[in-house]
C-alpha positions in Angstrom: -84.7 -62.6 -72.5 -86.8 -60.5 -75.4 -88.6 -57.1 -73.9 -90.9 -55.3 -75.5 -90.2 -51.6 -75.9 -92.7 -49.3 -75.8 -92.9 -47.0 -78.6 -95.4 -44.4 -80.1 -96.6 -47.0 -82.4 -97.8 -49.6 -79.7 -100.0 -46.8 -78.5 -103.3 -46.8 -78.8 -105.5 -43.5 -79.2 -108.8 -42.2 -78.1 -110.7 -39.4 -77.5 -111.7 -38.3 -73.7 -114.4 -35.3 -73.8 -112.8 -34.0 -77.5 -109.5 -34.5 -76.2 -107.1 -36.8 -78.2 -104.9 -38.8 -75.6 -102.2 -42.0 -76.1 -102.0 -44.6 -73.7 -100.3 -48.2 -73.7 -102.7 -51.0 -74.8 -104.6 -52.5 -71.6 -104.6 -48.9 -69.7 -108.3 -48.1 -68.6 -110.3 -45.1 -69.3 -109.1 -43.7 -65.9 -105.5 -44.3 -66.6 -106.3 -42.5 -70.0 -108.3 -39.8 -68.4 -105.6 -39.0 -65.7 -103.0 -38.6 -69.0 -105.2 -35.5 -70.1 -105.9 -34.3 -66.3 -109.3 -35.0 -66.4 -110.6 -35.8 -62.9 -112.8 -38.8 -62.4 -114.5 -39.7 -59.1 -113.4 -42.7 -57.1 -114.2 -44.0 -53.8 -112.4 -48.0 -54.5 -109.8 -47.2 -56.2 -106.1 -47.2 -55.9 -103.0 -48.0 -58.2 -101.8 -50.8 -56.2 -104.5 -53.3 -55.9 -106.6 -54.2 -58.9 -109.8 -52.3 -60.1 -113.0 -53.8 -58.8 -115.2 -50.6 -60.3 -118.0 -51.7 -56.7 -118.2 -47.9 -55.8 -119.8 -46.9 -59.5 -118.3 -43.3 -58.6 -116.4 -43.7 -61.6 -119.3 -44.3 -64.4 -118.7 -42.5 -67.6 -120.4 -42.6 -71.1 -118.7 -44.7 -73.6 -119.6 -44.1 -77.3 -121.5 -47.6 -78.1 -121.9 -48.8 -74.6 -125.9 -48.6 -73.6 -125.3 -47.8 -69.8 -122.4 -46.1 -68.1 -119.2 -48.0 -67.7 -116.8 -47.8 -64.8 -113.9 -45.9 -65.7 -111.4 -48.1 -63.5 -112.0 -51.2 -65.0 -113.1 -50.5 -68.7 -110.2 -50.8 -71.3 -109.6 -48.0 -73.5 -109.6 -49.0 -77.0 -108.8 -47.5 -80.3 -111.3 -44.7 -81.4 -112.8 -44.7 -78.3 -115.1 -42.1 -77.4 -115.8 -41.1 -73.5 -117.7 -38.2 -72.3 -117.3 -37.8 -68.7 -119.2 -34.5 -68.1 -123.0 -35.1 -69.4 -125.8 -34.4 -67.6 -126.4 -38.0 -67.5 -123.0 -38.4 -66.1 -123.7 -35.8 -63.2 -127.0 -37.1 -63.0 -125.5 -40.6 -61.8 -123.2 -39.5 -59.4 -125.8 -37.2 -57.4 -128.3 -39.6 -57.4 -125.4 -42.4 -56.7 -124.1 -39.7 -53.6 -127.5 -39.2 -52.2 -127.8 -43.2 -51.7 -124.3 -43.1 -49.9 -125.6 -40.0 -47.8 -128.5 -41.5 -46.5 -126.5 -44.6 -45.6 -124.2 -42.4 -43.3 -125.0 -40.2 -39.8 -124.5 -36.4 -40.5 -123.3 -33.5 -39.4 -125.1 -30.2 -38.8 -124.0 -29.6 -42.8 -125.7 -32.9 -44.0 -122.2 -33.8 -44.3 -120.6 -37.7 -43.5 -119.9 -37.0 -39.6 -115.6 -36.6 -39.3 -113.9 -38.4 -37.6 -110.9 -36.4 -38.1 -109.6 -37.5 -41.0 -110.0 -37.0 -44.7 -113.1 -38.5 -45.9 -113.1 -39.1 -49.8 -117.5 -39.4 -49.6 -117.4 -35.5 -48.3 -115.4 -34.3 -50.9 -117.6 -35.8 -53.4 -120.6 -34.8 -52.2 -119.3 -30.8 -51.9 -118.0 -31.3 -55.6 -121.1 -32.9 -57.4 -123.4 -32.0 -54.9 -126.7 -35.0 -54.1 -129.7 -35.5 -56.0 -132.9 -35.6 -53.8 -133.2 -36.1 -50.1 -133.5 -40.0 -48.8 -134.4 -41.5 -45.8 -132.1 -42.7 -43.7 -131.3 -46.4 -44.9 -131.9 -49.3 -42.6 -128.1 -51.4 -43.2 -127.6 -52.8 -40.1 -123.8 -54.0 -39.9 -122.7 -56.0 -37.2 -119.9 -54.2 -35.1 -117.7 -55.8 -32.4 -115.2 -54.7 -29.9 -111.7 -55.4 -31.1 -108.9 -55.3 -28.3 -106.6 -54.1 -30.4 -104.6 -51.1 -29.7 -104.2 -49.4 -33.1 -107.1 -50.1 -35.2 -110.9 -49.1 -35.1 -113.5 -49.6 -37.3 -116.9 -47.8 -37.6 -119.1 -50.0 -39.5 -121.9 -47.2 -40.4 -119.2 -45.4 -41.9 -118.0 -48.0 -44.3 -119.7 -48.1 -47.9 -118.7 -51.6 -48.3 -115.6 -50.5 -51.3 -113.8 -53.4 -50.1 -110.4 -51.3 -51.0 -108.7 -52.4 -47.5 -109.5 -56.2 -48.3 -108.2 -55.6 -51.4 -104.9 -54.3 -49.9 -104.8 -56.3 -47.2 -104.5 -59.3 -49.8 -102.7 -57.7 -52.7 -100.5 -55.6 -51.0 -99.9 -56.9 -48.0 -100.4 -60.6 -48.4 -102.2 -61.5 -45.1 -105.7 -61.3 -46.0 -106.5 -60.9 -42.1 -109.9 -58.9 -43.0 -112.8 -60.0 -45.5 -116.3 -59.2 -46.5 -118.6 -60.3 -43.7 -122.3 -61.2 -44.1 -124.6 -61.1 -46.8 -127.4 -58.3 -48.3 -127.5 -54.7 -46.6 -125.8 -56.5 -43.1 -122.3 -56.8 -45.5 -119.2 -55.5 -43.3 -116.3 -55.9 -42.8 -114.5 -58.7 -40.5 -112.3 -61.4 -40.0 -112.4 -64.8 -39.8 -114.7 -65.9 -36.8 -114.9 -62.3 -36.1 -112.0 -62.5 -34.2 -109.4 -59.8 -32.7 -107.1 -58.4 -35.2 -104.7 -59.8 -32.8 -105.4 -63.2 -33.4 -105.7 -63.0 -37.0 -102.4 -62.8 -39.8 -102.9 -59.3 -39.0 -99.4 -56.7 -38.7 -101.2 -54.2 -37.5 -99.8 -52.0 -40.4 -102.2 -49.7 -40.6 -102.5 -50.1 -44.8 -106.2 -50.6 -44.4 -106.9 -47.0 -42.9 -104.5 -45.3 -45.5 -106.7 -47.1 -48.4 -110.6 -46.0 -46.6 -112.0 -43.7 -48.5 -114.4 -42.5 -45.5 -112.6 -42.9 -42.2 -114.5 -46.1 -41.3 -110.9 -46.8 -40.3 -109.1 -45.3 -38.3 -106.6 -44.8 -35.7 -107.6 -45.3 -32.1 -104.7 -43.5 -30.3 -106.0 -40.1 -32.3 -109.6 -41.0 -32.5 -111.9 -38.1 -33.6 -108.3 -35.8 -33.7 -108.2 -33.4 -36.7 -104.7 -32.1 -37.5 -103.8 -28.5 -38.1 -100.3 -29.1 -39.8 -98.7 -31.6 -41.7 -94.8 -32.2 -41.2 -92.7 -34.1 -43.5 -89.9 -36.4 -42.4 -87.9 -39.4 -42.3 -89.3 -42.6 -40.2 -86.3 -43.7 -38.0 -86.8 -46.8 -37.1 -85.0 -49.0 -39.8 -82.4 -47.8 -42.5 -84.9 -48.4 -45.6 -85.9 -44.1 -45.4 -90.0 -44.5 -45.3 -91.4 -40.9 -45.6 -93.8 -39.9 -43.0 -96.6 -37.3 -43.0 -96.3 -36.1 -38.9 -99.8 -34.4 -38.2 -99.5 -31.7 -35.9 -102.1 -30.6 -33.4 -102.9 -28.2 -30.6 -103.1 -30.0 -27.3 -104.0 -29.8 -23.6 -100.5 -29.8 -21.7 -99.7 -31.8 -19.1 -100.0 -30.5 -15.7 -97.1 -30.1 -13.5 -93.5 -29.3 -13.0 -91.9 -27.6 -15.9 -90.5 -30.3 -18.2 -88.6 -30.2 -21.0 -90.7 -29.5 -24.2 -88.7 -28.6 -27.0 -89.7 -32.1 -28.4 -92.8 -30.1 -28.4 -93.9 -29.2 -31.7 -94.8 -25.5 -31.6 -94.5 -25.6 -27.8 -94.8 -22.7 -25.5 -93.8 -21.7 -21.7 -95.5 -19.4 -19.5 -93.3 -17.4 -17.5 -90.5 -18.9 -15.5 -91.1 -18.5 -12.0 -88.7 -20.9 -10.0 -88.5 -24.3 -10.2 -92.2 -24.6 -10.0 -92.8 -22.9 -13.2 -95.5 -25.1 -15.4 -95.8 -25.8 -19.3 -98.5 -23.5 -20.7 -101.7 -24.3 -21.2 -101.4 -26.0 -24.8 -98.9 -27.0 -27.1 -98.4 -28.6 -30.2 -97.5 -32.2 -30.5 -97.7 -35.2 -33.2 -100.9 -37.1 -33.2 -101.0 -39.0 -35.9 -99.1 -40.3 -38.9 -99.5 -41.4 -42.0 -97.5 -41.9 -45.4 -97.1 -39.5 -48.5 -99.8 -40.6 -51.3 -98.5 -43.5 -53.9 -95.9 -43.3 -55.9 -94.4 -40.3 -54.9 -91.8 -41.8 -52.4 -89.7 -44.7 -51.7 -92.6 -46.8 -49.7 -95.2 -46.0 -52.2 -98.0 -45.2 -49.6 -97.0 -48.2 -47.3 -95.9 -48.0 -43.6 -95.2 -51.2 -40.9 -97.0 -50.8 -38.2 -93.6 -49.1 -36.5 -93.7 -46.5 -38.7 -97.0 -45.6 -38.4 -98.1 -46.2 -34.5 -94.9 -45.9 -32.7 -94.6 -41.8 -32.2 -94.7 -41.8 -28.5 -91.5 -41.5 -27.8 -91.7 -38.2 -29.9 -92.7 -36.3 -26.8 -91.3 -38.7 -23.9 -90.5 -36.8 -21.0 -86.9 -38.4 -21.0 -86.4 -38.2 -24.3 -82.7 -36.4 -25.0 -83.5 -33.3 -27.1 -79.7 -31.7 -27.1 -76.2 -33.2 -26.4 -75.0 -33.4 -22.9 -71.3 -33.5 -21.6 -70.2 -34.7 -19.0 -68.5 -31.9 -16.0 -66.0 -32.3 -13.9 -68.5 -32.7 -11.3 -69.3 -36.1 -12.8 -72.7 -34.7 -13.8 -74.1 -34.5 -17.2 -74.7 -30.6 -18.8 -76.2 -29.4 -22.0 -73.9 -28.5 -24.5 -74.2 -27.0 -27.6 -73.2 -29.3 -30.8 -70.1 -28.2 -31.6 -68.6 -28.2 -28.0 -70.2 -32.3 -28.0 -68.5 -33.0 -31.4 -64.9 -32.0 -30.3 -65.2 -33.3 -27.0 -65.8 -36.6 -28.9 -62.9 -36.0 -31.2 -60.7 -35.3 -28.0 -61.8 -38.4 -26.8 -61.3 -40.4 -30.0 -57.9 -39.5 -31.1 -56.5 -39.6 -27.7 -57.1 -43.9 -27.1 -55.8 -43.7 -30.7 -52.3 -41.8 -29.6 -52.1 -44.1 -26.6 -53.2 -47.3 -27.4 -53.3 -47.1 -31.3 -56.2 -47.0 -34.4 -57.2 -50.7 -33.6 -57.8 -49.8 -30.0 -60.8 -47.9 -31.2 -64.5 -49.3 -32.6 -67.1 -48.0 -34.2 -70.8 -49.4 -34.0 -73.7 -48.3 -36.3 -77.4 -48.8 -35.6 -80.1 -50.2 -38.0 -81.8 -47.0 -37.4 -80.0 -45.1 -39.5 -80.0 -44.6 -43.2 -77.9 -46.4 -45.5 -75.6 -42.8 -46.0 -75.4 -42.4 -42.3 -74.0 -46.5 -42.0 -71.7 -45.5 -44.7 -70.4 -42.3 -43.5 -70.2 -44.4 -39.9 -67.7 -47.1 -42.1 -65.6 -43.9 -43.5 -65.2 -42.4 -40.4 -63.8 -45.5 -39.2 -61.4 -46.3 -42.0 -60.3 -42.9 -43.9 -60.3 -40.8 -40.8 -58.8 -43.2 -37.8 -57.4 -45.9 -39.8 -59.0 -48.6 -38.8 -61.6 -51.4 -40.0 -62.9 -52.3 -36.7 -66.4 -51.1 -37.9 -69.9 -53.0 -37.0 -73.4 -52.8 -37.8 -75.8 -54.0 -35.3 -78.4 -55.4 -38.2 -75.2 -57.4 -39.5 -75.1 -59.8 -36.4 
């Protein structure tokens, strides 16, 4: 098997607003641009699903080329000269915002209304700012009510990118959403215009990570903005997804005092009895979403476990500290390391009565691939036996 290795002579060299950069042959002008930390606009773009260059954010001026050419897709070649901060340049991109702002409803700011996420068009137009003022445009795309229970769509907030077709097909490989309709009506839909839930769909929740505008977006925190951003580990399979929890103030629930430490940021009023209530708001996980590309182990991808299945984050019988039984037969909180001998205790003595093999230890699929091997060492080096299972093994 012959590969190819890469060295400074298969590089090819250009020049990116009188900056000399080297990039491998095929890269694109934005790949090269990116190497020098020159910032270039997108709206359709992203690493893992091939350029399409359908925003024309991206348009720069190419030495020889009479129009401006879409930095995504255009191959850098040797010699090359690109300019990507001309008047003509900005000129094209306020013009190109103010057609994308009169195809959206607005805010009291004459900004894209949020919908509580980060909107990619709003940035833009803060950045470059809009040429002139346009009538609202007449594009009417057809919506329809979807029964599912993670996904909603907002049609007038789409600019047709076609980024979460793209990675719906390339990424994915389901292809349960297309382009629908023809002219200014274009949208996007599925086949018959059917429920996601009858589609190839797995409700992953890939299409509103790739949306530049929030056209898609969760329904369980619909219109939610987030206040913090926590990093952690998804728990639900051993592969180690990173997850982005957003954190928000709440309304608590009304009632009996519960336990809340599951509670991001939560707070009690005043004990008072057994009647005493949660305070008024608290601070809880409502939505997730995954680190950006390339910078973790699931490159930007989540199942649709990982990204919609929180609740149990703040279920009211969720266990939140270790609890030992009493001699009253009744289970009490403990602190960790009182739980942790008592488990020794209990360990080593069916091991002094009835021997190692007596003993078994079970892992779960939920935990990490360290955790299953610490599990298999704990079993073998430090009771001496290899009566050791994991439940994904079955």
């Amino acid at each position: 098997m012959n590969t190819k290795i890469e060295t400074a002579e298969t590089k090819l060299e250009l020049e990116i607003d009188g900056e000399q950069v080297e990039v491998r042959p095929g890269a694109t002008v934005l790949e090269a641009a990116r190497e020098l930390g020159v910032e270039i606009p997108v709206l359709c773009h992203d690493d893992r699903v091939d350029p399409a260059g359908c925003c024309r954010m991206c348009l720069v001026e190419i030495e020889g080329q009479r129009r401006l050419q879409p930095a995504c897709t255009f191959k850098a070649s040797p010699g090359m000269e690109v300019k990507t901060k001309t008047e003509r340049v900005a000129r094209h991109r306020r013009g190109l915002l103010s057609l994308y702002k009169a195809d959206h409803r607005l805010d009291e700011r004459g900004r894209p209304v949020s919908r509580g996420v980060h909107d990619k068009l709003a940035d833009h137009i803060d950045t470059y700012g809009t040429g002139p003022e346009l009538p609202p445009v007449n594009a009417p795309r057809a919506s329809r009510s979807d029964e599912n229970p993670y996904i909603q769509f907002d049609p007038d907030a789409c600019v047709v990118c076609g980024l979460c077709v793209r990675y719906c097909d390339e990424v994915e490989a389901v292809s349960a959403i297309t382009l629908f309709g023809r002219g200014a009506s274009t949208t996007i839909g599925t086949a018959d215009q059917r429920s996601l839930l009858d589609t190839s769909c797995e409700l992953c929740g890939g299409c509103i990570a790739v949306c530049p505008t929030g056209a898609m977006t969760e329904k369980p925190s619909l219109d939610q903005p987030s206040e913090q951003i926590v990093r952690t580990t998804c728990n639900f399979c051993g592969v180690g997804c990173q997850l982005d929890l957003h954190v928000a103030t709440v309304a608590a629930p009304k009632g009996p005092s519960q336990t809340v430490s599951q509670d991001l940021g939560a707070e009690r009023s005043e004990v008072v009895g057994p009647q005493a209530r949660v305070s008024e708001t608290m601070k809880r996980v409502v939505r997730v979403t995954s680190p950006e590309p390339g910078t973790t182990v699931n490159d930007g991808n989540l199942c649709v476990k990982g990204r919609f299945s929180y609740e149990f984050i703040h279920h009211e019988e969720r266990l939140t500290e270790p609890l030992i039984r009493g001699e009253d037969g009744e289970l009490h909180p403990a602190s960790w390391a009182d739980a942790i001998a008592r488990v020794a205790e209990g360990l080593h003595g069916v091991k002094q009565r009835y021997g190692a093999d007596a003993l078994g230890f079970v892992s779960s699929s939920r935990c990490t691939g360290e955790e299953n091997y610490l599990m298999q060492k704990l079993s073998r080096a430090a009771f001496g036996t290899n009566n050791c299972h994991q439940c994904a093994a079955t």
